[in-house]
RODO-2510 file (C-alpha; in nm, 4 decimals, decimal comma):
residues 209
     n   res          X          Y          Z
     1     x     7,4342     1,8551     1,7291
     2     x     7,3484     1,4765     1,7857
     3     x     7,0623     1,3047     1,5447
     4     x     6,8713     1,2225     1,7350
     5     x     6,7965     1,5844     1,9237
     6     x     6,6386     1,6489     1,5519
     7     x     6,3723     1,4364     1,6159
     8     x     6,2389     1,6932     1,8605
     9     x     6,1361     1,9397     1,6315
    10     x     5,8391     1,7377     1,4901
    11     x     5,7214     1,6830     1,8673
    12     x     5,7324     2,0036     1,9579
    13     x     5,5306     2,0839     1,6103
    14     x     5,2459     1,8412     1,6490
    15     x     5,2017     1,9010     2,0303
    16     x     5,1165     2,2639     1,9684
    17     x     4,7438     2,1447     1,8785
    18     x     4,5252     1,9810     2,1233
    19     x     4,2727     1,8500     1,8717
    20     x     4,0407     1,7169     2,0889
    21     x     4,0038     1,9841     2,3373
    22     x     4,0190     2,2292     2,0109
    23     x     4,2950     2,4231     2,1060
    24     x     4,5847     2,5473     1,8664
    25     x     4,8746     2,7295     2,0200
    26     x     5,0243     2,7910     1,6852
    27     x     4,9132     3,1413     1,6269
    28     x     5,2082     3,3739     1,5764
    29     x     5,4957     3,4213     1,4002
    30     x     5,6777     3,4371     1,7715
    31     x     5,5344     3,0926     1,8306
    32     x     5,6820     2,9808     1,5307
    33     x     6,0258     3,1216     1,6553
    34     x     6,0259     2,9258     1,9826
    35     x     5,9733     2,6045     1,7751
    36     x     6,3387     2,6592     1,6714
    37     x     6,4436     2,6831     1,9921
    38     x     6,8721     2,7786     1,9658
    39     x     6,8285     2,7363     1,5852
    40     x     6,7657     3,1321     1,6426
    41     x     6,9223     3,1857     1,2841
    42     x     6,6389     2,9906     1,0946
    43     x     6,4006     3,1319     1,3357
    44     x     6,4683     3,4475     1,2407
    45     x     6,3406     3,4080     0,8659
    46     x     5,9925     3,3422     1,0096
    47     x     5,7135     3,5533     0,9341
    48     x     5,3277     3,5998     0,9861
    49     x     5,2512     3,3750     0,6469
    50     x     5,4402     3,0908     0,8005
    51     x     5,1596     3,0605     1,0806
    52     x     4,9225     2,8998     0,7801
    53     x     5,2132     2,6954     0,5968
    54     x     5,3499     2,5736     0,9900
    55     x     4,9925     2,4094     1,0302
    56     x     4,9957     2,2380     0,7009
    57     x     5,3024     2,0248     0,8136
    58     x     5,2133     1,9702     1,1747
    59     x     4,8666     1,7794     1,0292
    60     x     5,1366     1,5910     0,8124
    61     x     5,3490     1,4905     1,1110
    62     x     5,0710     1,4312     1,3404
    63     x     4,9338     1,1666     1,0433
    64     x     5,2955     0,9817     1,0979
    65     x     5,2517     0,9614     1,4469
    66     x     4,8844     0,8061     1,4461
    67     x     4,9827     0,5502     1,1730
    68     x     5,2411     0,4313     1,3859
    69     x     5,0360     0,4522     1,7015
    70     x     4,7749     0,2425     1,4966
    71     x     5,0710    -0,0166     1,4159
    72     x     5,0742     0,0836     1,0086
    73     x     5,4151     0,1061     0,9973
    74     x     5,4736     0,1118     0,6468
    75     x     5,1760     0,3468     0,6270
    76     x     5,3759     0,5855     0,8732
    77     x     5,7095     0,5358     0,6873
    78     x     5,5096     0,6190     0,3390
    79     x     5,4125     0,9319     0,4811
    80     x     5,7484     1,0501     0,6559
    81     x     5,9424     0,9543     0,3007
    82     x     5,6619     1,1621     0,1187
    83     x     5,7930     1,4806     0,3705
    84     x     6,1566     1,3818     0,3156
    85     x     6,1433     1,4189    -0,0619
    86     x     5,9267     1,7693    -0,0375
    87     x     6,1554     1,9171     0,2316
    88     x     6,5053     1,7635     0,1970
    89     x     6,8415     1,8612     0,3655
    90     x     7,2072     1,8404     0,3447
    91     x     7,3558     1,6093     0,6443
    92     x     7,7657     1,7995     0,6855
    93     x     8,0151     1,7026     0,9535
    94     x     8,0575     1,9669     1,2189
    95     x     8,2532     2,0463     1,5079
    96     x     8,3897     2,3985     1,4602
    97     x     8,1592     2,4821     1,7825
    98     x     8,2484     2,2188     2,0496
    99     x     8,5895     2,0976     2,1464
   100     x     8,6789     1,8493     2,3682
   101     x     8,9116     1,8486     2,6904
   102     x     9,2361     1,8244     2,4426
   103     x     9,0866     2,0951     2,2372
   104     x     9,0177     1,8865     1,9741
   105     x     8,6721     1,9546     1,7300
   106     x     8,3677     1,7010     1,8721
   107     x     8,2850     1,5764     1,5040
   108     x     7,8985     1,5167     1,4938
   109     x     7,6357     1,5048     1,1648
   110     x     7,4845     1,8467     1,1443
   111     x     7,1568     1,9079     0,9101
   112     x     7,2077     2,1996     0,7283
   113     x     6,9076     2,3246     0,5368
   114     x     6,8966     2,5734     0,2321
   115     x     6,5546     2,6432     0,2375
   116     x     6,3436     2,9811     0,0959
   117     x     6,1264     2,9869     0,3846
   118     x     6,1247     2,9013     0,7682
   119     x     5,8377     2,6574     0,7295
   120     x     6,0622     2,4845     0,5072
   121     x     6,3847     2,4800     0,6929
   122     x     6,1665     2,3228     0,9912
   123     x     5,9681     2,0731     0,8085
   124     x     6,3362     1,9627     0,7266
   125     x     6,4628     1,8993     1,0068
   126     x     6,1542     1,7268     1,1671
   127     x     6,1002     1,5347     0,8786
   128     x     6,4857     1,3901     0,8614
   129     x     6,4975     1,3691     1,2541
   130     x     6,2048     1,1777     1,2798
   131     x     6,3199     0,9193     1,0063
   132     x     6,6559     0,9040     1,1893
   133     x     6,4545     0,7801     1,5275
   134     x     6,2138     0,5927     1,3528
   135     x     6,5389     0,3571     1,1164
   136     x     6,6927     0,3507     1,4468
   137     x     6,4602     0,2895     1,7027
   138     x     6,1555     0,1402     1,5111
   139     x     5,8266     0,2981     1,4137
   140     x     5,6434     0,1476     1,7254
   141     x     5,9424     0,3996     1,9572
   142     x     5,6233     0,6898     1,7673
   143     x     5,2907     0,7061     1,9823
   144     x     5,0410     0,9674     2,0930
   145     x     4,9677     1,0094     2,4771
   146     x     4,6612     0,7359     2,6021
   147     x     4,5450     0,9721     2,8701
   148     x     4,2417     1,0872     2,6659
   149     x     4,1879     1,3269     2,5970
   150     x     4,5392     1,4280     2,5777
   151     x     4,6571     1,2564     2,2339
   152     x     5,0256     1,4890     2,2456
   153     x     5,2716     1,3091     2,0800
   154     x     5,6302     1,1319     2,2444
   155     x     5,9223     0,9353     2,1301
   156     x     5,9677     0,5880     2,3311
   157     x     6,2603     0,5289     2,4865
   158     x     6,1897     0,3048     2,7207
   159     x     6,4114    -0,0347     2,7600
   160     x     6,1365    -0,1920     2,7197
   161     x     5,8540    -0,0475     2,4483
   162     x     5,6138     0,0319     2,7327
   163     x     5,5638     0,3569     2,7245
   164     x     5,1935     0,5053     2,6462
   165     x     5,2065     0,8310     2,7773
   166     x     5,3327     1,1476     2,6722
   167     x     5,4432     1,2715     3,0650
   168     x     5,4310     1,1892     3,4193
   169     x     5,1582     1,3756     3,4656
   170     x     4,9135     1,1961     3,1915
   171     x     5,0355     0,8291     3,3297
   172     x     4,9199     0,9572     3,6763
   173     x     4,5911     1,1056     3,5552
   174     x     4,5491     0,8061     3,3510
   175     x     4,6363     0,5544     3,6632
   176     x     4,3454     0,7369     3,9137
   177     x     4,1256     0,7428     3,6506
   178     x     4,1239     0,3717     3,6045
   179     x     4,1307     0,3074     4,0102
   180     x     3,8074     0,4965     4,0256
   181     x     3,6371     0,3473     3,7249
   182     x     3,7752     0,0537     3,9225
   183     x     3,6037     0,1414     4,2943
   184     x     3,3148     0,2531     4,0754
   185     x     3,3009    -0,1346     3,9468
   186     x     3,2745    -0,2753     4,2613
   187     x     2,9943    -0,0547     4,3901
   188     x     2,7665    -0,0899     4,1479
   189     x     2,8099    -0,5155     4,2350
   190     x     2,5199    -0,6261     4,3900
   191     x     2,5519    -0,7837     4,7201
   192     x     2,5694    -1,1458     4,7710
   193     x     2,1979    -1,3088     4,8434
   194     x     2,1297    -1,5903     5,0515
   195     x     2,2294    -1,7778     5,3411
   196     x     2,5276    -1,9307     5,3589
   197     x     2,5567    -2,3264     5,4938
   198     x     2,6840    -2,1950     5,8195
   199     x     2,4376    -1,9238     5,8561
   200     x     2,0870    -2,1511     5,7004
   201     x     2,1892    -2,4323     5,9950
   202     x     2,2036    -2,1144     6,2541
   203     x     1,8532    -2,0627     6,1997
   204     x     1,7042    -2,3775     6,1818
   205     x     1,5127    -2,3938     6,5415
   206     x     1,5867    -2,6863     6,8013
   207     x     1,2387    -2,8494     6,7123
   208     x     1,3270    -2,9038     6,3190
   209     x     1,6967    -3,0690     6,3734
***
């Protein structure tokens, strides 16, 4: 499994909670077990007291992305190492499970976690995923969507650092919004007053040129 698909997990995670609209989608254990997504071994330790301990980390995660958004970099790092050392994981070569067209083992790092609890395993693997994108990438590739009130969380990769919204569909709610606040502009300019040249000699009668 490559790196950088690890760096998923703490997406996923944070953009469970929309905290401005006050909505929290993390509310089951079977939530929880679609967070692994094919991890289905890991997911399968989760239970109902994970719910409480899930939440705890996505507020951590979410405070990586905003200090990054915010451009504190080194406050973002601080917090990611801070998760790193609480949750930590093994990195092992793999391959057993994908060959290649000679039949060969596709060696790739694999994070394999010994953890007593699911919450744990996760907060592993977003935790070291995240720092992977982050050392690799830069801690300004970590922002949180622009379209107010949307605030989800993405991963840039963009050629060129100019991404600021977490979908297609936020970037086009975001662009009408500002061409109406745009049109809206322009209305509320008040007309132009007085005469021009042209027009002030137009009504000058015959007897005063």
């Amino acid at each position: 499994m490559e790196l950088a698909y690890y760096s998923d997990y703490a997406v996923r995670l944070v953009n469970t909670e929309e905290p401005a609209r006050s909505k929290d989608a993390l509310t089951s254990v079977e939530v929880i077990r679609e967070l692994f997504g094919p991890a289905t071994q890991m997911a399968r330790r989760a239970t109902d007291s994970d719910v409480t301990r899930f939440r705890a980390v996505r507020a951590r995660l979410r405070a990586v992305f905003t200090a990054a958004d915010e451009g504190d970099h080194t406050g973002a790092v601080d917090l990611l190492n801070s998760l790193l050392l609480e949750f930590p994981v093994s990195p092992q070569i793999s391959g057993h499970d994908t060959l290649d067209e000679d039949g060969r083992p596709r060696w790739h790092m694999h994070l394999a976690d010994h953890p007593s609890n699911a919450t744990s395993g996760y907060a592993a693997i977003a935790a070291m995923g995240l720092a992977f994108h982050l050392t690799e990438f830069g801690a300004d590739r970590l922002g949180l969507c622009q379209a107010a009130p949307c605030r989800n969380a993405y991963l840039d990769t963009s050629t060129n650092r100019s991404r600021r919204y977490c979908s297609d569909r936020c970037a086009t709610r975001a662009n009408v919004a500002a061409y109406r606040a745009r049109k809206r502009q322009e209305a509320d300019r008040p007309a132009p007053t007085g005469l021009s040249a042209e027009n002030s000699q137009e009504s000058v009668t015959p007897g005063e040129r």
